[in-house]
N, C-alpha and C positions, 0 to 999 in steps of 0.2 A: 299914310300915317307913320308917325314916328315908333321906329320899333326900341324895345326895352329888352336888354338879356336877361337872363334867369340863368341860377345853379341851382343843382340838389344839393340842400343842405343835409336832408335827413328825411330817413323811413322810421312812420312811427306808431304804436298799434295803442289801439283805446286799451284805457286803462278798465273802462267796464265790458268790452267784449273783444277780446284775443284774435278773433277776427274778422275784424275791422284794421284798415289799413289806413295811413294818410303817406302822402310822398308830399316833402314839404319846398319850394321851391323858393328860392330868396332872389332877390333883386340884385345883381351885380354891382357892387360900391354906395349900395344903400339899405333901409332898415325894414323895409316890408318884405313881409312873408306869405306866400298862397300857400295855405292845406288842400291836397286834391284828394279825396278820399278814392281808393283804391282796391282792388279785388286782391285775396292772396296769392294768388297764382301769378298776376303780373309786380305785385311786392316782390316775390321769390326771384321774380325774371331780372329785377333791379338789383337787386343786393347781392346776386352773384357776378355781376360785374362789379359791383363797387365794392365789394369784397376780395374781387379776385380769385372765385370758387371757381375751377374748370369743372362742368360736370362730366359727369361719362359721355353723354349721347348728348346731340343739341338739341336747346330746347327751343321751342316754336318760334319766339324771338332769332334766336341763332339759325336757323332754320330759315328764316325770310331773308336778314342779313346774307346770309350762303347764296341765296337764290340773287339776290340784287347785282350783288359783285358776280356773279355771274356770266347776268347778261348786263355788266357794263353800265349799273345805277348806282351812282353816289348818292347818300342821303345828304344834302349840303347845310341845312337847317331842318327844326321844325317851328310854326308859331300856333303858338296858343292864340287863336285868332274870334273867340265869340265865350260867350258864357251868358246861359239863357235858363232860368228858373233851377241853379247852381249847378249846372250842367254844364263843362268847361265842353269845346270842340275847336279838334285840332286841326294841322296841315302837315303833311311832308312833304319839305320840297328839295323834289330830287333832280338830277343833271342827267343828262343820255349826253351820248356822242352830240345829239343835235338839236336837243331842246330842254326846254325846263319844264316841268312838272308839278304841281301841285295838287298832291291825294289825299282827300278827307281822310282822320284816322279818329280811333277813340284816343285820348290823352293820354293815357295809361301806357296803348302801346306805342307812339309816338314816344314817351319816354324811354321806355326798354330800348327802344330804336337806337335812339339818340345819345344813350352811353354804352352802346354797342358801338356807333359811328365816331362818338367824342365829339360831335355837330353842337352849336350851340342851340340853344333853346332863348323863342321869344315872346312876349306878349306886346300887348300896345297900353296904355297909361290908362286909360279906362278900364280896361279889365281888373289892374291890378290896383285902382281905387276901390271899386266895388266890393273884388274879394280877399284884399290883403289883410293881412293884423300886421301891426305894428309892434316891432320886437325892440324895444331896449335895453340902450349898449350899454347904460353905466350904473356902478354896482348899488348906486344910492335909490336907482326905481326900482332896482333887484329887490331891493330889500325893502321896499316900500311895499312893492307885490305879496309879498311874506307875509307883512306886517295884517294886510287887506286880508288876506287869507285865514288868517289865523285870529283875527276877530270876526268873522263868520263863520268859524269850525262849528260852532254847533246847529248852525242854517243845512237845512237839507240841501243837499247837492240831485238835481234831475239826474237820474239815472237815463242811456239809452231807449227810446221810446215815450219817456216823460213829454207831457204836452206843456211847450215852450209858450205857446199861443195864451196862457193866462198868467206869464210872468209880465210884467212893464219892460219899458225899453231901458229903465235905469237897472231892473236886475240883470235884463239878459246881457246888459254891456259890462257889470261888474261880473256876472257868469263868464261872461267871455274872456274876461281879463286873466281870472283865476284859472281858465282852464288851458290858456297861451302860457302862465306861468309856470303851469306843473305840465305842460308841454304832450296835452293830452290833445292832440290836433283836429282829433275824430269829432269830438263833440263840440269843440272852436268852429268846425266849420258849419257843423250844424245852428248853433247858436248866430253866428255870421250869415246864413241864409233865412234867418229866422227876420233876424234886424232887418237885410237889406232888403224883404218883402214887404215889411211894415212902411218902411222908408218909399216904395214905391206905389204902396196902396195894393199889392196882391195880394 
């Protein structure tokens, strides 16, 4: 199958609970976006790379890294290779002197890996159907989104936990829209796993 690269565009934390995390992955020279909802500890493990924090002591990420280069393992890629009742799972595939490798990972730390190594990251075109949102580029659906937004100000918004299961497929997809807009990723993907159950009769 045809592989597809992916960049971190952005680490990003619900706006109704602070820890909750999403690492948001975007499609290299196109417009869809995967939110992967993430634990804090491996958000931390990302953002200090992509920040450029050195900590004092290395952390468990840095620590594997240390150990690989060691005995002489490159991480060459990773592919986000399945995503199964919204549960992404990964691979790293890594190089030895004499063979190739491929080691199931959680995604999370397949990513910390991966901007540890500067390895590109991949999916394949189904994955990234199922679970992307589509981000527009020009300022006139910007503003349209606003517009959508702000004539529903006074619609409750589902907080964290709210049961999505008795809204329709036309509010959760307008929910969804609004919540990609103000770039709340935590609950987009939840909203997004909500759809694509319905979508498949789960």
């Amino acid at each position: 199958m045809h592989k597809i690269e992916l960049e971190i565009v952005a680490l990003s934390h619900s706006i109704t609970n602070t820890n909750s995390y999403a690492v948001v992955l975007g499609e290299v020279n196109g417009t869809r976006r995967i939110p992967i909802v993430i634990g804090g500890f491996e958000a931390q493990a990302i953002a200090v790379v992509l920040e450029h924090i050195q900590p004092s002591r290395p952390l468990t990420h840095d620590l594997m890294k240390n150990f690989m280069l060691a005995f002489n393992i490159e991480l060459q890629e990773i592919v986000i290779s399945d995503l199964q009742e919204g549960i992404f799972y990964s691979k790293l595939v890594c190089n030895t002197a004499n063979d190739t490798i491929e080691i199931d990972s959680r995604t999370s730390d397949a990513l910390a890996l991966a901007v540890r190594y500067g390895c590109p990251i991949y999916t394949y075109n189904h994955i990234i159907e199922e679970a992307s949102l589509h981000v527009e580029g020009t300022s006139s659906s910007a503003s349209g989104s606003k517009k959508k937004k702000a004539a529903k100000e006074e619609e409750p918004v589902p907080v964290e936990g709210d049961d999505y299961s008795r809204m329709s497929l036309l509010q959760l997809q307008e929910l969804l829209d609004e919540m990609v807009a103000i770039e709340d990723y935590i609950k987009a993907a939840a909203i997004r796993n909500e759809i694509n159950n319905r979508k498949t009769g789960r």
